[in-house]
C-alpha positions as CSV (number, residue, x, y, z in Angstrom):
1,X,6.7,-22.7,4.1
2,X,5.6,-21.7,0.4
3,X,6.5,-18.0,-1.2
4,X,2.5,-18.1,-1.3
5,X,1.6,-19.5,2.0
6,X,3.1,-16.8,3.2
7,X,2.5,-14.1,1.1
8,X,-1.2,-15.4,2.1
9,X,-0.3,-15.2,5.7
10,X,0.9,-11.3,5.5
11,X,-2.5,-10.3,3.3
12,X,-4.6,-11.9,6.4
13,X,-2.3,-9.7,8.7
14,X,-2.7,-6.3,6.4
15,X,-6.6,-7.2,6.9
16,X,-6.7,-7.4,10.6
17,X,-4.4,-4.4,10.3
18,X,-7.2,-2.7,8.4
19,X,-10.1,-3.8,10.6
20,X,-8.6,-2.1,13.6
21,X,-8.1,0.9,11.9
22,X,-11.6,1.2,10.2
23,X,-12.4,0.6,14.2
24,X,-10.5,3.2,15.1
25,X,-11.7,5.4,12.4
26,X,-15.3,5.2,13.9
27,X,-14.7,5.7,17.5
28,X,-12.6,8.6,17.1
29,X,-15.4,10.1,14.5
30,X,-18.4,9.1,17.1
31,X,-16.4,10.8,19.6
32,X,-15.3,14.3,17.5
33,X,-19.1,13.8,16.8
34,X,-19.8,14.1,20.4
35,X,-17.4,17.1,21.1
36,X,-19.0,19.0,18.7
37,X,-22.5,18.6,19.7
38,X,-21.9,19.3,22.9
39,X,-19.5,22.3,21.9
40,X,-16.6,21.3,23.6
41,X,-13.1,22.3,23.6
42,X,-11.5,23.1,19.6
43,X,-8.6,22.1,21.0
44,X,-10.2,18.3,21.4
45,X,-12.1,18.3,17.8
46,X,-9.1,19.6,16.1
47,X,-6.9,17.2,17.6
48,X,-9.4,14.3,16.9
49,X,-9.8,15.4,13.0
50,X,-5.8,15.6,12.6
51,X,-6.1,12.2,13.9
52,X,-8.7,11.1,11.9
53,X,-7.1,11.8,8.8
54,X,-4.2,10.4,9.8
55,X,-5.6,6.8,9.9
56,X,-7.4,7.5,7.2
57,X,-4.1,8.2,5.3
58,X,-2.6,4.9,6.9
59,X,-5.8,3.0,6.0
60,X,-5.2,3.9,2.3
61,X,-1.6,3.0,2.6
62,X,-2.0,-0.5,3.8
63,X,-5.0,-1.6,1.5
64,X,-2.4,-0.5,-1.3
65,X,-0.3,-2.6,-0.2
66,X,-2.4,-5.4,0.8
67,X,-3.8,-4.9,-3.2
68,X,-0.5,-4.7,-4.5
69,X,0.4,-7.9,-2.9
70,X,-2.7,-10.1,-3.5
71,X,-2.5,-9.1,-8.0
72,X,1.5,-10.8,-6.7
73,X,0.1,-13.7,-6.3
74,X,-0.7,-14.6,-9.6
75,X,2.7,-14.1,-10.8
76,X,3.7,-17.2,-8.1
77,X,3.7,-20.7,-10.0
């Protein structure tokens, strides 16, 4: 296989990578959302928004990389 087939191959992973985690990202938002309005435990919300911004953090990282790899591309003959 071809340096840029597969360069092509890990940029379509990094974008399903990022599609889960933008999933992720809004279920565990609807559901803080929920625990608040319903004034549940701190405990729960707290733990949700640590984990929150923690995918957010990882969400950044891989669509750095994902950018950093597709500007490689043009440097491929």
């Amino acid at each position: 296989m071809a340096r840029i087939d597969e360069l092509k191959e890990e940029i379509g992973a990094l974008k399903t990578y990022l599609g889960f985690i933008v999933a992720f990202i809004i279920t565990i938002g609807a559901g803080i959302s929920k625990l608040y309005i319903d004034d549940s435990s701190i405990f729960l919300i707290l733990t949700g928004s640590v984990a929150l911004l923690l995918l957010a953090l990882i969400f950044v990282f891989i669509a750095n990389s994902m950018h950093k790899k597709i500007k490689s591309l043009k440097d491929i003959p």
